[in-house]
N, C-alpha and C positions, 0 to 999 in steps of 0.2 A: 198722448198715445195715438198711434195712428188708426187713421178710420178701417181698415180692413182686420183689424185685432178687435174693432170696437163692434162692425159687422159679425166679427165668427162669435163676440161675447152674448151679440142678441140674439144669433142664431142659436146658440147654446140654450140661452135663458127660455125661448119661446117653447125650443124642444124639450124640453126637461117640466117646464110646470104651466105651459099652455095648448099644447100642440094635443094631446089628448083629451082633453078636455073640450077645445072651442075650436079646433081644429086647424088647418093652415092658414086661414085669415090671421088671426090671431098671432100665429110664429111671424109670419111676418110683419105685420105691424110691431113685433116686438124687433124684427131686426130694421127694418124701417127707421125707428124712432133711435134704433141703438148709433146710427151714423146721419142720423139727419142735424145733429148739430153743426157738425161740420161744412154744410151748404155756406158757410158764411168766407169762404175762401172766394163765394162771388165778391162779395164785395172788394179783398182784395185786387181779385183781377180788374176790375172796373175804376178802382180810386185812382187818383195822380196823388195822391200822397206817398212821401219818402218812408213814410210808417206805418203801411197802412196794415203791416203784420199785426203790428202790437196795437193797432187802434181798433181794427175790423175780427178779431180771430180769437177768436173762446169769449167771444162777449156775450149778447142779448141770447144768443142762442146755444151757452151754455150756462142758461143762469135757470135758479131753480124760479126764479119768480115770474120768468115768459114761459116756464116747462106747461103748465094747464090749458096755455092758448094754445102753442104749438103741438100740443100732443091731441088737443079738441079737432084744427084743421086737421091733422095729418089723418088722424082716427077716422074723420068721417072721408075724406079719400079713398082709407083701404074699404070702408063701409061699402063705398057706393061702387069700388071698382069689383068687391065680393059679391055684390050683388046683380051687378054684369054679367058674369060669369057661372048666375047660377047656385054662387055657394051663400045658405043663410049662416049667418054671425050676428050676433049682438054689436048694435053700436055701440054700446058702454063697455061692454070688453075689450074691443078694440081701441077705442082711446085712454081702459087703460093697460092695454098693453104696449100701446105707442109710451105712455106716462114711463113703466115701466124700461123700455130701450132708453128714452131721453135720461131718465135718472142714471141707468146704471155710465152713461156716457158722458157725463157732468164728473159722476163718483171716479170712475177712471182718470180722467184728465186731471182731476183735484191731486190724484195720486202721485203725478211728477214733476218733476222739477220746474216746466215750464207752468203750469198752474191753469189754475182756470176762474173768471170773476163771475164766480157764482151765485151772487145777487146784485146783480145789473139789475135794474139801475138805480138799487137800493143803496149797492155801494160798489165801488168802482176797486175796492182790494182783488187783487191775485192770491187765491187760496192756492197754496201750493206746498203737499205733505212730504215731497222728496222720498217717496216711498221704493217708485219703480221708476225705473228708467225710462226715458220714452219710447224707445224701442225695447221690447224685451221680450225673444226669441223663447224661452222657458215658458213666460205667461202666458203666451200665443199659442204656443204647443198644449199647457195645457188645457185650454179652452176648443182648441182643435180635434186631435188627438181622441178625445170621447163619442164627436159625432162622426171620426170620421171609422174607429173600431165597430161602432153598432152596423155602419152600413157594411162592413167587413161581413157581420155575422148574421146580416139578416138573410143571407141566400145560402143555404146548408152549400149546395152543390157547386158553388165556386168560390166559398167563403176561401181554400186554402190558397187558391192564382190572388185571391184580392187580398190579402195577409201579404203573402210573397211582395207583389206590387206596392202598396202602402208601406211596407218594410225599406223595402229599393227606394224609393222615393223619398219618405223622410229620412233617410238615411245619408243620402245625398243631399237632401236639405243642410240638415247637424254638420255634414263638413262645408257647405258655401257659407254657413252662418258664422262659422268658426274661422274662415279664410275671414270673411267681411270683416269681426271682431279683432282678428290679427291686423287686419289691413288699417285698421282704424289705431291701433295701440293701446286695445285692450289684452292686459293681460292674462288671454286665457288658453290654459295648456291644451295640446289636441287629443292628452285621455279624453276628455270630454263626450269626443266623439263615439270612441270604441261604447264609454259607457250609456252615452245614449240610442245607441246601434241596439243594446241589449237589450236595455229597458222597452225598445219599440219591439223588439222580436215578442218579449213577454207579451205587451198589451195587444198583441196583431194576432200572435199564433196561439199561446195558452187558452184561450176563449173558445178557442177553433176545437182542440182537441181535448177541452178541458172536463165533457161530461157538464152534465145538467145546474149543476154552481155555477156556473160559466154560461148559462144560457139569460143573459140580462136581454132587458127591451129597450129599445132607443130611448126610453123615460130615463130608463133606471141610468146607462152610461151616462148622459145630458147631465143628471142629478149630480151623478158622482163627481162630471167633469166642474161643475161649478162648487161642491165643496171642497174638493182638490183648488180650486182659483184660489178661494178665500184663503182657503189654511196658509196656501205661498203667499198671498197678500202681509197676513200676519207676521206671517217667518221675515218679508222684507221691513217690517213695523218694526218687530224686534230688531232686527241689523241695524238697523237707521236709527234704535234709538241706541245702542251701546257704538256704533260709529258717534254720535251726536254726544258722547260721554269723552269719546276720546277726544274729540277737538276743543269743550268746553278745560278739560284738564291740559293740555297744552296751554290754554289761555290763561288758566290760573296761575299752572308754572312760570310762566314768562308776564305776570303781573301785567297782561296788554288791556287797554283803556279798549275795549271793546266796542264797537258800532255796533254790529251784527253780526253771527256767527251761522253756518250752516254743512251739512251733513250730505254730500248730492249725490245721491247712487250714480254707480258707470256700469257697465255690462261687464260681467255676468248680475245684475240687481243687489241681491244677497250679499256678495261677496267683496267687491271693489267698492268702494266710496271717494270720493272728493271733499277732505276739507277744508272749509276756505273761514277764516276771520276777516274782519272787516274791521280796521282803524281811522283814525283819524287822518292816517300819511299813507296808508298804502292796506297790500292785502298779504295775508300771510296762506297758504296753499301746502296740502300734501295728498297725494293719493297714497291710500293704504290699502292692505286686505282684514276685515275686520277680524277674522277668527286668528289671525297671528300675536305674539303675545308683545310682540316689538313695537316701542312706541313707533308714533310716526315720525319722520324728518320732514318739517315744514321748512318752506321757501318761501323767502320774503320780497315781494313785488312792490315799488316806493309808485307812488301816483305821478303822473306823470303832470308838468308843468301845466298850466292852461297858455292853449293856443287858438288860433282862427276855426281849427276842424273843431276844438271839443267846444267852444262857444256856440257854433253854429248847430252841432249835435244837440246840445241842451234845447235848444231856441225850438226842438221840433217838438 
């Protein structure tokens, strides 16, 4: 997942179940810790390795078993730079609020296709649930979208120019996301847009005009927008497991000597899947849409002979 979705997840998290409580130290240390795993693209930059993607990137620092050191350094950082400035925090809050960011940015990355070896250097597997895509524009939104209504509604007297604007804005987001999604060959229809046009007018403007129901506190949005995360989480749990139903049944049907088999969401998450078998001779492939009732047409890709490149590929 990328680190500015993993950012707005610990900004979410910190506002919603620490930010009133232990106060801005604390949100931040939770957004801190939420993207500090990713510092490890240093290492990429600095290696002369031809791999240093997959050698250097979701390893020691996204693994649960460095999370206690690195959330201990980091915690006492925000401690002593809170204490700079003035504001008292608990050191033990804050590291584990950092705890907190690091986990939920382990849990995410676990969640896609690319994976994450999250007990380095206990064991060097790639956990990886093919849940979410690694970009996923819905996810992002709804992890956004809550902090960014409450600040909408915290100013009576310009709450309805910041509704308008926030409206305008993501709105235009929803179509460049849907052009990039076209551009890419996903297939996803541009209703989309109209209907997410709507759905932002609801969460922007009805809060505005909605009377005393309608009067939530950045808690309560933050709150909501994280069990909205989960529930979509779920929803894509579900998808990925009756996608993972239909490629295991293509593989029955066609009696194939199976290696490995897998399910791998494409954008929109939910809805498009990739599935691929894995044989002895080659790889069989089809993208489908899971909620259609048409099986899928797989395409069969033969392994390609060994030569000088794929020798020297292995060898890395």
């Amino acid at each position: 997942m990328d680190t500015i979705t993993h950012g707005i997840a610990g900004a979410l998290i910190g506002k919603g179940f620490f930010s009133e409580r232990w106060g801005p130290a604390a949100t931040f240390a939770v957004t801190l810790g939420s993207i500090f795993p990713d510092c490890d693209v240093i290492a990429e930059v600095i290696s002369r390795s031809p791999v240093s993607l997959l050698k250097y990137h979701r390893g020691i620092t996204h693994s649960f078993v460095g999370m206690p050191f690195f959330a201990l350094a980091l915690g006492a950082v925000v401690w002593w730079l809170a204490r700079r400035r003035g504001i008292q925090s608990s050191f033990w809050v804050l590291v584990f609020a950092t705890l907190i960011g690091i986990g939920s940015h382990i849990l995410l990355d676990g969640l896609t296709s690319y994976g994450t070896r999250m007990w380095e250097p206990i064991s060097w597997v790639r956990v990886s649930w093919d849940w979410l895509f690694i970009v996923d524009p819905t996810f992002t939104a709804l992890l956004l979208v809550p902090q960014v209504a409450s600040w909408v509604q915290r100013d009576k007297e310009r709450a309805f120019w910041r509704a308008l604007a926030m409206w305008a804005l993501f709105s235009i987001f929803a179509v460049l996301t849907w052009g990039a999604e076209w551009a890419v060959g996903a297939p996803v229809s541009f209703r989309i847009v109209p209907v997410a046009s709507v759905l932002l007018a609801v969460v922007f403007f009805v809060p505005v005009y909605g009377g005393r129901f309608f009067e939530w506190t950045r808690r309560e949005w933050c709150v909501a927008g994280v069990v909205l995360s989960i529930l979509y989480i779920g929803l894509c749990g579900v998808q990925h497991y009756r996608a993972l139903e239909r490629v295991r049944a293509f593989a029955r049907q066609q009696s194939l000597a199976v290696k490995a088999l897998a399910a791998v969401p494409m954008p929109p998450s939910p809805v498009d899947w990739n599935g691929l078998v894995l044989t002895p001779d080659g790889v069989y492939g089809s993208r489908f849409n899971v909620n259609r009732s048409v099986a899928p047409a797989f395409i069969y890709l033969h392994d390609s002979p060994m030569n000088p490149d794929i020798e020297s590929a292995f060898q890395l």
